[in-house]
C-alpha positions as CSV (number, residue, x, y, z in Angstrom):
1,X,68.0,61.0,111.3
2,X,64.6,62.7,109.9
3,X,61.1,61.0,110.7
4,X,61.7,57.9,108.7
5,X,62.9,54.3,109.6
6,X,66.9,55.2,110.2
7,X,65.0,57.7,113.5
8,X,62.9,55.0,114.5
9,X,65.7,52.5,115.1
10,X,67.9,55.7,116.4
11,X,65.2,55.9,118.9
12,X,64.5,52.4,119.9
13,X,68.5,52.2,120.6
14,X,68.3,55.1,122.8
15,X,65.3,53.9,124.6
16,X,67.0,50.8,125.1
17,X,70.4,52.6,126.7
18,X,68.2,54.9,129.0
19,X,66.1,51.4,129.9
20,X,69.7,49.7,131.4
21,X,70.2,53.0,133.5
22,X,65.8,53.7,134.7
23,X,65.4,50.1,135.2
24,X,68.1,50.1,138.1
25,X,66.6,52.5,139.9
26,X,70.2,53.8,140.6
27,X,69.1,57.3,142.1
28,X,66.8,56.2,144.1
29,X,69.4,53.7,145.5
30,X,71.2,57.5,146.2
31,X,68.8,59.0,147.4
32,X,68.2,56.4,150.1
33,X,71.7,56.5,150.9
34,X,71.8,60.3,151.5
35,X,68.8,60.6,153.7
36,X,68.2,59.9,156.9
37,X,66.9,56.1,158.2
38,X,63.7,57.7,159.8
39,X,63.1,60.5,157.0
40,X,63.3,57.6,154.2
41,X,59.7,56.7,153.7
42,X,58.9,60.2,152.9
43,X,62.0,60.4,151.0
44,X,60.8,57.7,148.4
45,X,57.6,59.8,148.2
46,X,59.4,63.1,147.0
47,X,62.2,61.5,145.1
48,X,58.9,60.1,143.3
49,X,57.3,63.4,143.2
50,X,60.1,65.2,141.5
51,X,60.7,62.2,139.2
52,X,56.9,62.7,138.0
53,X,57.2,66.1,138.1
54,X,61.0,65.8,135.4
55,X,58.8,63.7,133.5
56,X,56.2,66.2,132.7
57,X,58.7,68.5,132.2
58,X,60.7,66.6,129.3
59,X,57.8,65.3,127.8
60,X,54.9,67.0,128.9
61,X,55.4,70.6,128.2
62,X,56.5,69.5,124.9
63,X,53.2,67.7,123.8
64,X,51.2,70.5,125.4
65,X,52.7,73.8,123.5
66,X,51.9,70.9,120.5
67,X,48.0,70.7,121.2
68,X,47.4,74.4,122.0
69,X,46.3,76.4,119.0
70,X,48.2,79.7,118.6
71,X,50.8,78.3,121.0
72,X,54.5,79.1,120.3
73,X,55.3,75.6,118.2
74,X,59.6,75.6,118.2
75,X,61.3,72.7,116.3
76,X,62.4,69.7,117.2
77,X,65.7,70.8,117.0
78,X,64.8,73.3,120.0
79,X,63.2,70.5,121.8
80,X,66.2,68.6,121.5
81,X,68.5,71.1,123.2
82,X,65.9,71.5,125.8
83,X,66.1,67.6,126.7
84,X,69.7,67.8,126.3
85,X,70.2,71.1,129.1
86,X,67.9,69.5,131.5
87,X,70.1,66.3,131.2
88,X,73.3,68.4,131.9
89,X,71.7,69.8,135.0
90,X,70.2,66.8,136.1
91,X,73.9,65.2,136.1
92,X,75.4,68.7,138.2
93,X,72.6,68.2,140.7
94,X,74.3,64.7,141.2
95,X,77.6,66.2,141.6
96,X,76.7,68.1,144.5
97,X,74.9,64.9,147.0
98,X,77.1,63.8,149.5
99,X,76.2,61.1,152.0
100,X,76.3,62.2,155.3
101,X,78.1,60.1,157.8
102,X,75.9,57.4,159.9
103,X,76.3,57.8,164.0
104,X,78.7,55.2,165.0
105,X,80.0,54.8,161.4
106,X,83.5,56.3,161.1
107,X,84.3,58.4,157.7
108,X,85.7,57.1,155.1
109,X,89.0,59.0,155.9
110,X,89.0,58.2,159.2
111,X,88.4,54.3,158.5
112,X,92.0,54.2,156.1
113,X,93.6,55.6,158.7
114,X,92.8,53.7,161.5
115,X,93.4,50.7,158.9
116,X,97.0,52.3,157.7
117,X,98.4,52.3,161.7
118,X,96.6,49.5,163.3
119,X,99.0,46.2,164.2
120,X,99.4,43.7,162.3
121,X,97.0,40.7,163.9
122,X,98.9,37.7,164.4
123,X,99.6,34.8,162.1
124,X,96.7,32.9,164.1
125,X,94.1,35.1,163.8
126,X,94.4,35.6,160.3
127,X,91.9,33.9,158.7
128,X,92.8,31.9,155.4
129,X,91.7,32.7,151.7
130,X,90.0,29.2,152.1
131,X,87.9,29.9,154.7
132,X,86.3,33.4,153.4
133,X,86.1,31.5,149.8
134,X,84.0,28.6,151.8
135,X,82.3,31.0,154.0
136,X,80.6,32.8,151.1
137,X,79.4,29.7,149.2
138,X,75.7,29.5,148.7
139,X,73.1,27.1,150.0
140,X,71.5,26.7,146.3
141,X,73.9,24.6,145.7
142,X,75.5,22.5,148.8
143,X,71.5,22.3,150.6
144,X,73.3,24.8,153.5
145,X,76.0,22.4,154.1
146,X,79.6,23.0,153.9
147,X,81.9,21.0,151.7
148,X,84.8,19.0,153.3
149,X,88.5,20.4,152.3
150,X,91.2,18.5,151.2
151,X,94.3,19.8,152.1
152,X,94.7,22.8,150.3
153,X,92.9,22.1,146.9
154,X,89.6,23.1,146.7
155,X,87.1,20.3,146.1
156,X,84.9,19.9,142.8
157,X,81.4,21.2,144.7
158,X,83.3,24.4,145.6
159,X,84.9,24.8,142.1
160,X,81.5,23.9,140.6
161,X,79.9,26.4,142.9
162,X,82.3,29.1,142.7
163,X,81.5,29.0,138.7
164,X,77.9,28.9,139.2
165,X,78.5,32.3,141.0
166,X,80.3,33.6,138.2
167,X,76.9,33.4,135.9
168,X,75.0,36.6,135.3
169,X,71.9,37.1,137.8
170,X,73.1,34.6,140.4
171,X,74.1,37.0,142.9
172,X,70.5,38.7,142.7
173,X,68.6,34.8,142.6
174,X,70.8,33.9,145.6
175,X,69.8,37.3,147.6
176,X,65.9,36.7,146.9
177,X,66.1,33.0,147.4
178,X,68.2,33.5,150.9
179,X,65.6,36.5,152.2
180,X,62.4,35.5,152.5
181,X,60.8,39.0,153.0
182,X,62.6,40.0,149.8
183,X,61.3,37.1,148.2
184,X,57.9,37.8,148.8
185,X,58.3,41.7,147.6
186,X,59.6,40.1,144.8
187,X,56.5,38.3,144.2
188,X,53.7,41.0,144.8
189,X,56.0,43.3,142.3
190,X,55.5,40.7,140.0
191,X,51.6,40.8,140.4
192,X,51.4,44.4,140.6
193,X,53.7,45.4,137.5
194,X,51.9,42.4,135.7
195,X,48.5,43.9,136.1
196,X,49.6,47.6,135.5
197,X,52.1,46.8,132.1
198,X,48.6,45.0,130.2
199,X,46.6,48.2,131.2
200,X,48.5,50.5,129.8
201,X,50.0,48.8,127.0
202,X,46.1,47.8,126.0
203,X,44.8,51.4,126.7
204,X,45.6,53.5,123.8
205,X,43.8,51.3,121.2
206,X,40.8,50.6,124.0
207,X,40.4,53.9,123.8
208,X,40.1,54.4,120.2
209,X,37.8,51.4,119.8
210,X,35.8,52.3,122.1
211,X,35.2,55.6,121.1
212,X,35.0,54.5,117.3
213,X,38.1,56.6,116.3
214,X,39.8,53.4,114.9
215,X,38.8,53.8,111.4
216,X,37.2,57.1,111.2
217,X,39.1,59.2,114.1
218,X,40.5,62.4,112.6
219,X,44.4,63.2,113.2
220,X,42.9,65.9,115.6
221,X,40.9,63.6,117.5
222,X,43.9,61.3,117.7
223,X,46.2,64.0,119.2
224,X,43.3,64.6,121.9
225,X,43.5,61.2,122.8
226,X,47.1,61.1,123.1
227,X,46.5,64.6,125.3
228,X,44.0,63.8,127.9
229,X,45.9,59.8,128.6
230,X,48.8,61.3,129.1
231,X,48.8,65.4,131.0
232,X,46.4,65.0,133.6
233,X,47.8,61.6,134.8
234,X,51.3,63.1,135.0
235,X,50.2,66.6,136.2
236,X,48.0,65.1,139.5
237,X,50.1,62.0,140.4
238,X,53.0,64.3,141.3
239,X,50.8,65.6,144.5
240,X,49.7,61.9,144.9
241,X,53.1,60.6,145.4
242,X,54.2,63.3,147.8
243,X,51.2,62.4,149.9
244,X,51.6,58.6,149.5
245,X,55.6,59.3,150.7
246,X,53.7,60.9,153.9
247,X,51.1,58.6,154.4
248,X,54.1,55.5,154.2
249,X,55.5,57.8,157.2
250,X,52.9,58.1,159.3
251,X,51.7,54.8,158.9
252,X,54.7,52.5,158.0
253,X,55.4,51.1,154.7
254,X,53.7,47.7,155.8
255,X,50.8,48.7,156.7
256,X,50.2,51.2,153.7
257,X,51.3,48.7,150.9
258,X,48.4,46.2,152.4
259,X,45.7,49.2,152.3
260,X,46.7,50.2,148.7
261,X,46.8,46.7,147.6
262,X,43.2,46.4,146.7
263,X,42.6,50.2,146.1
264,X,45.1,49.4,143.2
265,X,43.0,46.7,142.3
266,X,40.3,48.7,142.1
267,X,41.9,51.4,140.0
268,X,43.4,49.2,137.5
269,X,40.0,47.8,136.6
270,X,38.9,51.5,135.7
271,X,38.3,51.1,132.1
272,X,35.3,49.2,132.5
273,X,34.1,52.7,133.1
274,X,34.9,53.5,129.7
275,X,32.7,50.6,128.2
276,X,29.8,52.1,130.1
277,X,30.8,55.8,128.8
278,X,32.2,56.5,125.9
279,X,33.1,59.2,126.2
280,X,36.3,61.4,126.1
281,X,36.0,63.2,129.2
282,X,36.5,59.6,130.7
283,X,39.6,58.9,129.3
284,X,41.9,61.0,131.3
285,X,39.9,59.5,134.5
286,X,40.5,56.2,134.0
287,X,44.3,56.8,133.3
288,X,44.2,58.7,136.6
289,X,42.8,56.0,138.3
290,X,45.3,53.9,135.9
291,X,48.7,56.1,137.2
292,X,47.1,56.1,141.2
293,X,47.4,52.5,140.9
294,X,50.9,52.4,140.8
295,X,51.9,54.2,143.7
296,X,51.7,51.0,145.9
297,X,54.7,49.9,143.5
298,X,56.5,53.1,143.6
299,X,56.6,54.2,147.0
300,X,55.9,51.8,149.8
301,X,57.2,48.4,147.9
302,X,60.4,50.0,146.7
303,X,60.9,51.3,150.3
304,X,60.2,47.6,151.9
305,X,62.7,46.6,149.7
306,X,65.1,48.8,150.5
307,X,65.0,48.2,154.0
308,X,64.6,44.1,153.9
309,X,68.3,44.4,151.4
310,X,71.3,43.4,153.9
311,X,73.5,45.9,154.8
312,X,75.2,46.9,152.0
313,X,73.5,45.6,149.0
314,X,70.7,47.8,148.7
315,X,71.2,48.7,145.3
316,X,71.6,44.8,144.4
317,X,68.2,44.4,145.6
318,X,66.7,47.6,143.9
319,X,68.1,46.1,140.9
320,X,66.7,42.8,141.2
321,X,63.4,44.5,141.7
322,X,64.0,46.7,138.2
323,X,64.8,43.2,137.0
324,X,61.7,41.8,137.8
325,X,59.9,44.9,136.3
326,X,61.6,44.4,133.0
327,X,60.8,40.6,132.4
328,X,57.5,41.2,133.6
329,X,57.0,43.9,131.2
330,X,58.4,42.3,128.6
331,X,55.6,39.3,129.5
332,X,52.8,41.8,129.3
333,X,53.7,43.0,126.1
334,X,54.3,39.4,124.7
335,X,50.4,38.8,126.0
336,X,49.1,42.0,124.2
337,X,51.3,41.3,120.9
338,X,50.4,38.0,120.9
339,X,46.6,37.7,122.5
340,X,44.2,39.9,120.6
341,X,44.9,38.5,117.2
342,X,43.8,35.3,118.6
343,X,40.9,36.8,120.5
């Protein structure tokens, strides 16, 4: 499409197509599945790691060989195809996962077959389509009582209710409203992303002002800015998360998401250093500090949630957490677009 306004719309559609898959956090729903119960804490550590680590990798290296002089500069044709091969071999490393069977769990195989040659259970123990309908009806709407039946026909509460369950994000409101541990994960994700989204959405022209590079900064000087708030946060948080996955191990998830609570406090207010020094060896610091910050929402909340999910609808409740993520994100960026204008 060229660098022009037909690309920049090309883009923004492909960054909103990759949001609908990141914001699921479908691998990592995967990735909990294939490991082991007791191995998962460190498990959301790595699969953060590596995640960090393709990051820097896709675009990274790219806007590093850019800032280096006499470094090989390829086109962004080349760059393209680079993306594009790491994709491909992203989606064959999928391929090859299999979840391992759980002790006392019979395989899948083995499950159809016992189902295939089992007897038929008799006409009294069969339960009736009217019962599982009723038994699955939510307490939003009937208070946690059940509705009477009339005869056969199903009465207007349970036809009202059963449509209710047909609008989109009432399954995931019902699963937060009825767990009250995922409910308040919910919350603290909301605090947490809120916090971290009008950091880093504020950063880049904090930066500049600060360092008086708003009206007289140099294209060079830009590209250093855009260098040193970007590299060394991704380079050193890959190392952080592998040794926040162990820590969450050791410790518990619990316990390590209540000590890193208020160290992320702590870290997200790190640009007050910058007001003090203005300087630009302080920028990649404070988006250090800035990218340490979010490991408490990375590693040991996404794992809390993963274990407070019923069995079986784990990656319901991973989405409602990416769910939360995106309207809260969408918030922050409501508050920067619409705030500093009017301040």
């Amino acid at each position: 499409f060229g660098f022009n306004a037909t690309g920049l719309y090309a883009s923004s559609a492909a960054f909103v197509l990759s949001g609908l898959a990141s914001s699921t956090d479908a691998i990592l729903v995967l990735a909990n599945d294939a490991t082991r119960e007791e191995d998962r804490a460190m498990a959301f550590g790595l699969f953060q790691t590596f995640t960090n680590a393709v990051m820097f990798l896709l675009f990274g290296m790219p806007a590093l060989l850019t800032t280096i002089p006499g470094a090989w500069k390829p086109s962004i044709t080349i760059w393209l195809m680079y993306q594009l091969v790491l994709g491909l071999l992203y989606f064959a490393l999928v391929l090859t996962v299999r979840i391992p069977e759980r002790a006392g769990e019979p395989s899948t195989d083995a499950a159809a077959a016992a189902t295939a040659t089992a007897a038929p259970a008799p006409a009294s123990e069969v339960e009736a389509p009217e019962e599982d309908v009723e038994s699955q009806l939510s307490p939003l709407s009937s208070g946690g009582r059940r509705t009477q039946k009339v005869g056969n026909k199903p009465g207007k509460s349970r036809r009202a209710t059963w449509m209710l369950s047909m609008l989109p994000m009432y399954s995931q409101l019902e699963l937060a409203w009825r767990n009250k541990n995922l409910r308040c994960l919910y919350i603290t994700s909301i605090f947490l992303f809120f916090s971290g989204d009008l950091t880093f959405d504020l950063g880049s022209q904090y930066f500049r002002d600060e360092l008086d590079l708003t009206k007289s900064g140099t294209l060079e000087q830009e590209q250093t800015i855009s260098v040193l708030s970007t590299l060394p946060p991704q380079l050193f948080v890959i190392p952080a998360t592998a040794f926040t996955g162990y820590l969450a191990q050791q410790w518990g998830s619990l316990k390590l998401l209540k000590v890193l609570i208020p160290v992320s406090a702590v870290m997200t207010s790190a640009g007050v250093v910058m007001a003090i020094f203005p300087y630009m060896w302080v920028v990649p610091l404070v988006c250090l500090a800035q990218n340490f910050a979010a490991l408490a929402g990375n590693v040991p909340l996404k794992h809390l949630v993963a274990e407070a999910a019923p069995r079986g609808r784990v990656g319901e409740a991973m989405g409602t957490l990416g769910m939360v993520g995106q309207a809260i994100s969408f918030l922050g960026n409501a508050v920067v677009a619409f705030t500093p204008p009017i301040m």
